[in-house]
NUVEX-129679 format. One record per residue (C-alpha): residue number from 1; residue in three letters; x, y, z. Coordinates in steps of 0.1 Angstrom, whole numbers, plus 2048, in hexadecimal, padded with zeros to 3 digits. Example, Ala and Ser with C-alpha at 12.3 -4.5 7.8 and 13.67 -1.06 7.14 Angstrom:
2
(1 "ALA" (87B 7D3 84E)) (2 "SER" (889 7F5 847)) 
//
This chain:
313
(1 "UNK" (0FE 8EF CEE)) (2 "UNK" (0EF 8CE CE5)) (3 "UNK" (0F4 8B8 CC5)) (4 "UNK" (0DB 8AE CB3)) (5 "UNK" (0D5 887 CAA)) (6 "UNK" (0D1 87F C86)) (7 "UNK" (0CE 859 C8B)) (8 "UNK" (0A6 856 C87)) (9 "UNK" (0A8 865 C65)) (10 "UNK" (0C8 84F C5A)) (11 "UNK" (0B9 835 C64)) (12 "UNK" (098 83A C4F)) (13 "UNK" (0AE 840 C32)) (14 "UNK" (0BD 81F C35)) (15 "UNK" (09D 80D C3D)) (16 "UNK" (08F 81B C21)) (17 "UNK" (0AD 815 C05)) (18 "UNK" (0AF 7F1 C13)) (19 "UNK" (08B 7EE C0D)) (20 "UNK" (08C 7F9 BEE)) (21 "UNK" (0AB 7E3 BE1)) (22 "UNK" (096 7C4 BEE)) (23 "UNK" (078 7CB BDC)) (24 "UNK" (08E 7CD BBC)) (25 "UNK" (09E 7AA BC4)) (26 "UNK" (081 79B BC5)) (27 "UNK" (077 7A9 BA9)) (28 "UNK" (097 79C B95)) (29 "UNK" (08E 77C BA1)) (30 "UNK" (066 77D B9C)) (31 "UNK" (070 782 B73)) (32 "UNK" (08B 76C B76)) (33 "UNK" (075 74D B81)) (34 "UNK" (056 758 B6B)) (35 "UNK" (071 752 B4C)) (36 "UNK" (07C 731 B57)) (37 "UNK" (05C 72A B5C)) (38 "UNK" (051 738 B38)) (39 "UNK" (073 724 B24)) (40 "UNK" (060 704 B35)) (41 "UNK" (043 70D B28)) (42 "UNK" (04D 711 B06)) (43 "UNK" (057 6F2 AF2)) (44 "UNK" (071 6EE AE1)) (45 "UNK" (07D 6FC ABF)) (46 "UNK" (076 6DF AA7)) (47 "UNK" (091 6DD A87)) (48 "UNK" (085 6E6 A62)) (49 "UNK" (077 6C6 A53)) (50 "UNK" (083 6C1 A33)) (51 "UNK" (080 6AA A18)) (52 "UNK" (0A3 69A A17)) (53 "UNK" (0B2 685 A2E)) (54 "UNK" (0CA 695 A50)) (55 "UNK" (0E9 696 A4E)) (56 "UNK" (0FE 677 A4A)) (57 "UNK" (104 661 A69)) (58 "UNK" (12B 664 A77)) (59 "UNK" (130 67F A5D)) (60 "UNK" (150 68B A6C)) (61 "UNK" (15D 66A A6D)) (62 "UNK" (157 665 A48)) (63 "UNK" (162 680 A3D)) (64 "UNK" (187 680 A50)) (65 "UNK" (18E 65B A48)) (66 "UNK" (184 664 A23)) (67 "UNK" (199 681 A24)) (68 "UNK" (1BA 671 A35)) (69 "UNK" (1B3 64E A1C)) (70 "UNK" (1B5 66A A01)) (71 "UNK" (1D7 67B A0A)) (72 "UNK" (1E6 65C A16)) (73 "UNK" (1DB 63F 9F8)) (74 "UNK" (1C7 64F 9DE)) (75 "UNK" (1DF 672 9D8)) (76 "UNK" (1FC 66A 9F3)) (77 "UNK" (210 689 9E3)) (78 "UNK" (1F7 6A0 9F4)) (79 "UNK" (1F7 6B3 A0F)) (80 "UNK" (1DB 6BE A24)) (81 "UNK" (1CE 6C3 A4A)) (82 "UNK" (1B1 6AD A45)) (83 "UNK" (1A6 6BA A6C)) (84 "UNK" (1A7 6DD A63)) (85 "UNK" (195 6D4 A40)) (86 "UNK" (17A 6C2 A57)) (87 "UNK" (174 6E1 A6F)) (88 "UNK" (175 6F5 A50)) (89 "UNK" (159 6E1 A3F)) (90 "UNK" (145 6E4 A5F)) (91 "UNK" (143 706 A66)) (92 "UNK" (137 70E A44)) (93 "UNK" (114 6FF A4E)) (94 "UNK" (114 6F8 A6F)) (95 "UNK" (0FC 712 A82)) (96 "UNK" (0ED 721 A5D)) (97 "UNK" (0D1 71D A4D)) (98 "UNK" (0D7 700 A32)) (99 "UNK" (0C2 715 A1B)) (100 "UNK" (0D6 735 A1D)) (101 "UNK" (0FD 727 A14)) (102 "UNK" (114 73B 9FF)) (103 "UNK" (133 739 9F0)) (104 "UNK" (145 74D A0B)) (105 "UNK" (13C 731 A24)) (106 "UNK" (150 715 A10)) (107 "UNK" (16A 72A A00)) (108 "UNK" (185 727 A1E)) (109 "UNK" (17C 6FD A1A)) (110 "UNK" (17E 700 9F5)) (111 "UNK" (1A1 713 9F7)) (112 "UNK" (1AC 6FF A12)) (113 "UNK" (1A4 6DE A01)) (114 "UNK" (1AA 6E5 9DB)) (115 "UNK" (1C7 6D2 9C6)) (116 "UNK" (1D7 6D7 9A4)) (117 "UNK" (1CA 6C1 98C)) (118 "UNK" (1DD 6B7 96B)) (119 "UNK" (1D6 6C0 949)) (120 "UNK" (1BF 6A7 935)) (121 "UNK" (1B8 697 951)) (122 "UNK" (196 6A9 95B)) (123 "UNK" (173 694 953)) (124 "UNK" (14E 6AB 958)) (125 "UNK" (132 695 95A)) (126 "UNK" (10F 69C 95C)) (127 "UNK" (0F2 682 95C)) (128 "UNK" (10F 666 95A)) (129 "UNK" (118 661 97F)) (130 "UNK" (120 63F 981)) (131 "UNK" (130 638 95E)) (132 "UNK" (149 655 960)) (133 "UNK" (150 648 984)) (134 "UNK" (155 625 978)) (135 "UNK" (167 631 956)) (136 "UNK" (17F 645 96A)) (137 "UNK" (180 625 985)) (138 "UNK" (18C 610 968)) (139 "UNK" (1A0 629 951)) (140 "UNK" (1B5 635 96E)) (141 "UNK" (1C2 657 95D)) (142 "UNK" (1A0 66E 95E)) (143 "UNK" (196 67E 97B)) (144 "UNK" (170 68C 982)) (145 "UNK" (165 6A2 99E)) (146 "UNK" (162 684 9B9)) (147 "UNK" (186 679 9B2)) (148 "UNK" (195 696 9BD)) (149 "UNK" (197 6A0 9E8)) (150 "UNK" (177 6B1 9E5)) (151 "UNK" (161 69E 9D5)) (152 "UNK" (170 67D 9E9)) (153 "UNK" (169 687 A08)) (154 "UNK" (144 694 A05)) (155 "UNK" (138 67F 9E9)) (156 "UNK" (115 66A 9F2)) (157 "UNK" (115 680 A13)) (158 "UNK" (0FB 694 A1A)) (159 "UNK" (0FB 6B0 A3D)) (160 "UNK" (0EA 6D2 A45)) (161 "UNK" (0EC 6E8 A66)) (162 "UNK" (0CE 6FB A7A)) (163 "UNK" (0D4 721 A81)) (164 "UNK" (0C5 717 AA5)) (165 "UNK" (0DB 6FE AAB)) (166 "UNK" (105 6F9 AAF)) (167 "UNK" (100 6D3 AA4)) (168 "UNK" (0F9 6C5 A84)) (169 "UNK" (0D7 6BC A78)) (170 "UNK" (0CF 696 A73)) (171 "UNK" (0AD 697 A71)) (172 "UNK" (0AA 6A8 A4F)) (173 "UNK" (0BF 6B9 A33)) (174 "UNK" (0B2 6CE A11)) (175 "UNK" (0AC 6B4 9F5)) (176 "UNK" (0C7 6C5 9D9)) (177 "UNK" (0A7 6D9 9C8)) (178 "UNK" (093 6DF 9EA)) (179 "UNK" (0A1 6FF 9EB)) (180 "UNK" (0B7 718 9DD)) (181 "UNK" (0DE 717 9EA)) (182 "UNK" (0DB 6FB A01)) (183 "UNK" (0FB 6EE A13)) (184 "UNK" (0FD 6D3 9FF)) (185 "UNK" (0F8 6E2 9DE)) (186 "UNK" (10F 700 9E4)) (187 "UNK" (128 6ED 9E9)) (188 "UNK" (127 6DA 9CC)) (189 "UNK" (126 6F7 9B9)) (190 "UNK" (143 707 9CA)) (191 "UNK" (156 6E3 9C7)) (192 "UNK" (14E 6E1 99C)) (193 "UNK" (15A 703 998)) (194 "UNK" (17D 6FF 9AC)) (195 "UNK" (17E 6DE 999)) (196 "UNK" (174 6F2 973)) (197 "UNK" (18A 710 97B)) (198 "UNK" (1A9 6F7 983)) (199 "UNK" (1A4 6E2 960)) (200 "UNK" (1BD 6E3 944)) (201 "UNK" (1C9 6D2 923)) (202 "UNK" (1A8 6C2 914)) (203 "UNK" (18A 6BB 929)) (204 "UNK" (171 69D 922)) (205 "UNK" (14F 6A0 92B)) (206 "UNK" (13A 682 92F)) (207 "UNK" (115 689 926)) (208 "UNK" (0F0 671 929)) (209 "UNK" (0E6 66B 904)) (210 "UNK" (0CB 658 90D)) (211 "UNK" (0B7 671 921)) (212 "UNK" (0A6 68E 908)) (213 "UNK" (0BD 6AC 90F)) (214 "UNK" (0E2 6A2 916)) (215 "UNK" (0EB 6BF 91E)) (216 "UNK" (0D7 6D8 937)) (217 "UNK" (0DC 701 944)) (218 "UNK" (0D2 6F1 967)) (219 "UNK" (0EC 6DC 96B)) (220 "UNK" (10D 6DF 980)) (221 "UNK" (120 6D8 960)) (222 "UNK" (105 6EF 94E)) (223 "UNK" (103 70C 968)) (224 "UNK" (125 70D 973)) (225 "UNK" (142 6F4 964)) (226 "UNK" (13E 6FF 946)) (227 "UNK" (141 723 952)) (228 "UNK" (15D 721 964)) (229 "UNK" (175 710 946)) (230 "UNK" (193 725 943)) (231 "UNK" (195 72D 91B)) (232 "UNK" (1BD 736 928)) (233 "UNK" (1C0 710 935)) (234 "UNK" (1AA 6FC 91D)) (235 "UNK" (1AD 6F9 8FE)) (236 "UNK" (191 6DE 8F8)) (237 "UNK" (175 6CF 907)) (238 "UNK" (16C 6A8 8F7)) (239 "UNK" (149 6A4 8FD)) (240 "UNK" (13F 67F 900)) (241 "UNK" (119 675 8FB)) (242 "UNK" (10F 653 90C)) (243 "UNK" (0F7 63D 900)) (244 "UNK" (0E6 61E 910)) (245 "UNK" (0F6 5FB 905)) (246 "UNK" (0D8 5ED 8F3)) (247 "UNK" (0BD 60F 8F1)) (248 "UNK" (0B6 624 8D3)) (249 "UNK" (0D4 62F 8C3)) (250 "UNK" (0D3 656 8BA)) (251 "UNK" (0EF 673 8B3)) (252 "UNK" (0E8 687 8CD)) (253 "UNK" (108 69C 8C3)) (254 "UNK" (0F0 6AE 8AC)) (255 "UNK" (0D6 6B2 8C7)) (256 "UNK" (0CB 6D8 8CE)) (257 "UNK" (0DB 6D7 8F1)) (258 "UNK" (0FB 6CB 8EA)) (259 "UNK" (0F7 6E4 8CA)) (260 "UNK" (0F2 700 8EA)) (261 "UNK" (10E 6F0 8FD)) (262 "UNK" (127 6F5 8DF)) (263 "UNK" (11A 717 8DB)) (264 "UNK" (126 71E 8FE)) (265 "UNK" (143 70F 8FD)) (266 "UNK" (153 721 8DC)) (267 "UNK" (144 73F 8EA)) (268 "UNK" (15F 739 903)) (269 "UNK" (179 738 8E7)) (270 "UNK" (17B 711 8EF)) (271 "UNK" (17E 6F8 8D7)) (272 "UNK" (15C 6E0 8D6)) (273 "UNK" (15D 6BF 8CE)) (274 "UNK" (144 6A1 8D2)) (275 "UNK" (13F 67D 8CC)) (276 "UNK" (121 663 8CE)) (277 "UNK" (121 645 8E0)) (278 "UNK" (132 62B 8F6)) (279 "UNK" (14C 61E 8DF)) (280 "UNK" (160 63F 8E0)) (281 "UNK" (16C 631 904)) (282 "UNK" (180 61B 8F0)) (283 "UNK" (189 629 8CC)) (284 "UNK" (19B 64A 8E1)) (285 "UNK" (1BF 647 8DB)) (286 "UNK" (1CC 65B 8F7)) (287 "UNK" (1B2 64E 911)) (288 "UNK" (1AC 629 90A)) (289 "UNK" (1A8 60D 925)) (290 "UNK" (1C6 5FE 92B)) (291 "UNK" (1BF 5DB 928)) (292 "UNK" (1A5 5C6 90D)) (293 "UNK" (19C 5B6 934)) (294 "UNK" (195 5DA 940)) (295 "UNK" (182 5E2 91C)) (296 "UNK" (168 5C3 924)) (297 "UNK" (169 5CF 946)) (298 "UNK" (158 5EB 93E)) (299 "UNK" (142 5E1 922)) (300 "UNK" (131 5CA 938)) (301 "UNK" (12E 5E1 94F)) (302 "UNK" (11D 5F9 936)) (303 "UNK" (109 5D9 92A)) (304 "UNK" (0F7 5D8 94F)) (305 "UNK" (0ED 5FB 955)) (306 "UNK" (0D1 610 94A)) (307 "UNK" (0D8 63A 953)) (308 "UNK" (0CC 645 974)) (309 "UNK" (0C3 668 973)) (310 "UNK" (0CD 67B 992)) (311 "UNK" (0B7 695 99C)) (312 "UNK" (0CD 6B7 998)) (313 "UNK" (0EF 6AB 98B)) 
//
C-alpha cells in the first residue's frame, strides 16, 4: 500500500500564510511612515497668547530662596519643607490650563504652607499696597498677607502652565482680570482666605480714601476677606481710610461703600469701627511707631507718594 505525500499542499499553506504576514508588515510600516511623515508636516502647537507677561524668569529659584530666607531670618520658629512646598506649588498649574484653576489645585500648597498668626496682629489692605507694606515695614508688629510664607514667596511673581506642555509657560500668563480663575488669581484667593480664616483679636483694615469707592464687592478684601472673618475669633475689625498728604480732605468713613462694608461686617455679628486719615498711624495707642525718628520716617514717606491703583486688588 502506498502513502500518500501531503508536502505540496503544506507547503502552499505556508507560502501563502508567509505571504500574507508580509503584506501586513509592510502595511504597519506604510502607516507608520505616512504618520511620521504627516507629524513633520504639521507645525507645531503654538502656546495661548495672552495679555500678561510669562512666567517669571528662575521662578523656582525665587521662590526656594524666598521660602528658606523666610523660615530661617524672617520666622526662624517655623518649620517647613520648602522642597516639598515648591513641587507642591508646581503641580497645581503646571500642565493646566491657567484659565481653569480651582481651589482643589492649591489646597494641598495652602495646607502645606499655612501658619498660625497671632491675635491683633492681622492688617487687610485693599487699594493701599505699598503704604500698608511700608507701615507694617516700619511698625514691626502688624502683619499683611505678603508678610506671612505665602504671600512672601509669590509676591510680584507672576507663572501659568500649558495643558500641552510639562514645562512652564514663559511666553505669556493671564493678566489678573483676563480671565476667570487664572493661576495667579486663584491663588490669591485661596492665600487671603487661609490668611482671613486664621485672624483673631482685632483686625485693621487699611482702605484708599482718595479713590471714589474705598471699599468695593470685587475686591479680594471685598469678595472674600471679609467673608471668611471668623465672628468666633474676631471681635473687631478697625477700618482705616487713607488720604493723600496734601489732596482734598474728605470723611470717607461716611461714604456709601464703607456704609455697605459696615453693613457686612455687623451682619457678621462683628464689631465695625472706622477712622479718617493718615494721622490715626500715630494717635493709636496700642499700635504707634516706636520712635518720633520712625514717626517722620513715615510721614515723609506718606509726603512723597500719590496712591497707585492696582488693577484687581
Amino acid at each position: 500500500m502506498v502513502r500518500e505525500d501531503s508536502s505540496p499542499w503544506s507547503q502552499k499553506c505556508r507560502c501563502f500564510l508567509l505571504g500574507l504576514v508580509i503584506i501586513l508588515m509592510l502595511g504597519i510600516v506604510v502607516i507608520f511612515v505616512a504618520v511620521i511623515f504627516a507629524r513633520r508636516r504639521d507645525p507645531p502647537a503654538e502656546l495661548p497668547q495672552w495679555k500678561g507677561g510669562g512666567t517669571t524668569n528662575n521662578l523656582k529659584e525665587i521662590m526656594l530662596g524666598r521660602c528658606f530666607t523666610y523660615i530661617r531670618m524672617v520666622n526662624p520658629g517655623l518649620r517647613k519643607d520648602c522642597l516639598k512646598i515648591w513641587e507642591t506649588f508646581k503641580s497645581a498649574f503646571v500642565s493646566k490650563n491657567p484659565c481653569n484653576s480651582t481651589e482643589q489645585d492649591y489646597q494641598p500648597l495652602m495646607e502645606l504652607a499655612a501658619h498660625p498668626i497671632l491675635c491683633n496682629k492681622t492688617l487687610l489692605w485693599s487699594k493701599t499696597n505699598e503704604l500698608a507694606h511700608q507701615y507694617t515695614k516700619v511698625q514691626g508688629s502688624l502683619l499683611t498677607l505678603e508678610d506671612t510664607l505665602l504671600g512672601y514667596m509669590a509676591d510680584g511673581v507672576t507663572w501659568c502652565g500649558n495643558p500641552s506642555s510639562p514645562e512652564m509657560n514663559y511666553q505669556s500668563c493671564p493678566q489678573w482680570n483676563e480671565c476667570a480663575n487664572n493661576s495667579n488669581l486663584m491663588y490669591w484667593k485661596m492665600a487671603s482666605k487661609i490668611f482671613a480664616e486664621a485672624a483673631c483679636g482685632v483686625v485693621y483694615v487699611m482702605l484708599n480714601g482718595s479713590i471714589g469707592q474705598p471699599f468695593r464687592n470685587s475686591s479680594i478684601f471685598g469678595s472674600v476677606e471679609v467673608h471668611h472673618l471668623n465672628p468666633k475669633k474676631v471681635h473687631l475689625v478697625k477700618i482705616w481710610v487713607m488720604h493723600n498728604i496734601g489732596g482734598q480732605s474728605s470723611d470717607s468713613c461716611s461714604d456709601s461703600s464703607i456704609k455697605e462694608l459696615k453693613s457686612i461686617i455687623e451682619g457678621r455679628n462683628i464689631t465695625f469701627s472706622c477712622e479718617d486719615d493718615q494721622r490715626i498711624l500715630l494717635k493709636s495707642r496700642n499700635i504707634a511707631p516706636k520712635s518720633p525718628g520712625l514717626k517722620s520716617i513715615i510721614l515723609e514717606w506718606m509726603s512723597k507718594r500719590s496712591w497707585k491703583e492696582l488693577p484687581g486688588i
